[in-house]
N, C-alpha and C positions, 0 to 999 in steps of 0.2 A: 509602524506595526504595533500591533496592541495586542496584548493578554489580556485572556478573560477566560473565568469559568462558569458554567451553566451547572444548574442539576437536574439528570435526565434519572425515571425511572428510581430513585434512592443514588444515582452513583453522580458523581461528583465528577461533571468532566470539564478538561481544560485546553482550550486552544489558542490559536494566534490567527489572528484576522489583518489585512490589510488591502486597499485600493477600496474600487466604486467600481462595479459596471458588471455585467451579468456572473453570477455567482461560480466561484470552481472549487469542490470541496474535494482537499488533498488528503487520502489517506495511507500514513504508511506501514512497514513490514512488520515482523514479528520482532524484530530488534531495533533499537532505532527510538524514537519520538516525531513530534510532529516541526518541532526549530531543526532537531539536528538533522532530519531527513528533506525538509523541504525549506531550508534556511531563503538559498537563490529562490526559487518559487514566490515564492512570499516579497521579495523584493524585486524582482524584475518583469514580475506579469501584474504587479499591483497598478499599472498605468492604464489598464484593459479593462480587470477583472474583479471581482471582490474575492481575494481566494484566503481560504477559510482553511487551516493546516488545524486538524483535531488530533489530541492525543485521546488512543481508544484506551477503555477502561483497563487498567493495569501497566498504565505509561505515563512517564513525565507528570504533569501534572494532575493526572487523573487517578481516580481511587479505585485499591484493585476490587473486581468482580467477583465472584463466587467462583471456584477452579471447576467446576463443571460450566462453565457458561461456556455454550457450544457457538457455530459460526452463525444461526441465527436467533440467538440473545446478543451478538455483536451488532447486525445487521438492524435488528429493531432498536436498538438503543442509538444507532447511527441516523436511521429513519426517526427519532423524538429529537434528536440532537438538531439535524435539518429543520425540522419543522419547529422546532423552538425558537430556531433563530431566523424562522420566516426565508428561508430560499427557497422557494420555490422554484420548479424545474431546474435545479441545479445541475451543471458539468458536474462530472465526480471522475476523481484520475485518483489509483490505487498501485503501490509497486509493490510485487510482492504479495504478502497477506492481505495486503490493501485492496489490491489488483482483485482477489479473490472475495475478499469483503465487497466489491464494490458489485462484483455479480450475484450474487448472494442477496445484498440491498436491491439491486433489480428483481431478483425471484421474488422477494415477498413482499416489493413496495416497487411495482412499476411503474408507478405514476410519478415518481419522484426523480429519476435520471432524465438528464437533458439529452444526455450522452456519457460514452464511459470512454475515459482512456487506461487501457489495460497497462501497466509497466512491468516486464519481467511476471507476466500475473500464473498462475495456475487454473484450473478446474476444481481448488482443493488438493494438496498434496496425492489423497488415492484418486484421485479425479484424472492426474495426471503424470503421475511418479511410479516405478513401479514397487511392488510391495514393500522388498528388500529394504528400499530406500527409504522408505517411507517408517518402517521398523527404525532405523536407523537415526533417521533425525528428529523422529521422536523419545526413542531414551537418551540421546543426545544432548537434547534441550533438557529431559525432566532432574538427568545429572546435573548439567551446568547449572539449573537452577540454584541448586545446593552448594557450590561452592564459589570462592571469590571472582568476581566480575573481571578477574585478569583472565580466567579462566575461557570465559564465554568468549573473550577478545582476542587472544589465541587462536582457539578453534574456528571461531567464526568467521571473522577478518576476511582474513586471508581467499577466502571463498564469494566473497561480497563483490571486489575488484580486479582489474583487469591487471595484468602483469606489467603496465606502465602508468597504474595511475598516480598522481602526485602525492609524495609520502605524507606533506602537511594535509590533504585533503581525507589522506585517510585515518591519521591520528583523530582530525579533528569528528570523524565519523564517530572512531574509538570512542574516543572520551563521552559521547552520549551515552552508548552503551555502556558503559561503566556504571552506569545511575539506574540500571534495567531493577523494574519490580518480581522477584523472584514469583511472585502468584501468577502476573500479568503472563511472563512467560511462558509456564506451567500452560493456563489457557489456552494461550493462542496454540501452543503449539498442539495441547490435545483437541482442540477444536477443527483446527486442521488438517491434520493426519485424518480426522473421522470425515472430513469432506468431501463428497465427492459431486461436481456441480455439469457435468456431463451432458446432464442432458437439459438442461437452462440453454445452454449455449444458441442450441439450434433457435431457439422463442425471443432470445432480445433481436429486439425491432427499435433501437434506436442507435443513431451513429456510432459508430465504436471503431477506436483509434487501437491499436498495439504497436508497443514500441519494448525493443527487444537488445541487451548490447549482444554482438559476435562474439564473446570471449564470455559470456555468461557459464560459467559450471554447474549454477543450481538448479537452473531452469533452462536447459538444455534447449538449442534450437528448435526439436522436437515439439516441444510442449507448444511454443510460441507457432510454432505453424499448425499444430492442431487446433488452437482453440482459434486461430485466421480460415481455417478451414470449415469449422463449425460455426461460426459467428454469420449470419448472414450480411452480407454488404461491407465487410469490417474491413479496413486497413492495416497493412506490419510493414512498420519502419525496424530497419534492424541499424545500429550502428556502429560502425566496426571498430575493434578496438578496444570496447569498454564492457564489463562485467553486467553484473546483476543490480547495480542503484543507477542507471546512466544517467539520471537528473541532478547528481551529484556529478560524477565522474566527466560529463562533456552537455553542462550546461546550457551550452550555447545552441548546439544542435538540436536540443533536447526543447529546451525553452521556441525556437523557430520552427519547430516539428508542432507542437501542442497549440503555439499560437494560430499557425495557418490551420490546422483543425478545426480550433473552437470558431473563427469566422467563419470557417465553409459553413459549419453548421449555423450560424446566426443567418447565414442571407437565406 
């Protein structure tokens, strides 16, 4: 696996690239990066795939954005990132904010998705949450911003996994978030909350995967069967047992779900 950083636009972004063979660019949530979120990824579809884990501007190694950069200033600087490093028609799989960056990337650059695999994704928080909640996880974030990173690992954690999943696997989530850029968060999450990606849904015309865990809290079943419902032609894997990152939490299934995907879509 290799690190490397490109400069897209003025910002300075950093990812992990690994394998040879049709391109998969992973993006992940509003907490998180692109090693500690898609570490397995990176090493077990590298036999297949060229998959390309970008941290978005305001993460890991990347340099934070302007706190008003909305979901697309994310998208077009995702869209220069791609085309930078020559993938063309690239898979693109997003969990989370990712999930919803990666439709977003589809609204204003659809010539660029191969295919999307949506994970635990949204419509955009107002897209798909109701208000309440949406109040909610916005002053949420723009608090935790401001105080110590034990703070956000507390609150957040706990909400990310399923009520059996392996204590080591969730520290080890922990501890990336520990490293969170306080602007970076800021953003996403205002970016977010102002999303609402509703009516995209119906217009993507290319393969689309959702995969969803049972025991998800933040992204309610609901959500994951709306945007299966809206999507034309699209597929939902739910998997039971496991929270809101299942590409962490039950790799195996997660990993055998996305690979039998990206072949249907090759032949």
């Amino acid at each position: 696996m290799r690190d490397a950083q490109v400069e897209v636009g003025g910002l300075r972004i950093g990812y992990r690239r690994a394998g040879d063979g049709p391109p998969l660019v992973l993006l992940h949530g509003y907490v998180g990066d692109a090693l500690g979120t898609w570490s397995r990824q990176l090493e077990s579809l590298r036999d297949e795939f060229t998959v390309v884990a970008w941290d978005a501007p305001g993460f890991g190694s990347s340099s934070d954005p302007p706190e008003t950069y909305s979901l697309s200033d994310y998208a077009d600087s995702l869209a220069a990132f791609i085309e930078r490093l020559d993938l063309d028609r690239t898979h693109v799989a997003g969990v989370s904010f990712g999930g919803g960056l990666a439709i977003e990337l589809y609204r204003r650059h659809p010539s660029l998705p191969r295919s999307l695999v949506l994970v635990s994704a949204y419509a955009g928080w107002t897209g798909s949450l109701p208000a309440d909640v949406v109040r909610f996880r916005l002053d949420q974030a723009l608090r935790l911003a401001d105080l110590p990173p034990e703070e956000l690992v507390r609150e957040v954690v706990p909400t990310l996994f399923g009520e059996n999943a392996p204590r080591p696997l969730v520290e080890r989530f922990a501890e990336g978030m520990r490293g969170f850029h306080p602007a970076g968060l800021r953003a996403t999450a205002r970016s977010f909350a102002e999303a609402d990606l509703r009516e995209v849904l119906p217009r993507i015309d290319v393969p689309t995967l959702l995969i969803h865990g049972s025991d998800d809290v933040r992204a309610p079943r609901d959500v994951a069967e709306g945007l299966h419902a809206a999507i034309p032609g699209s597929s939902l894997v739910v998997i039971d047992g496991v929270g809101h990152i299942p590409n962490i939490e039950a790799p195996d299934v997660f990993d055998a779900e996305v690979r039998a995907f990206l072949r249907s879509v090759g032949r």
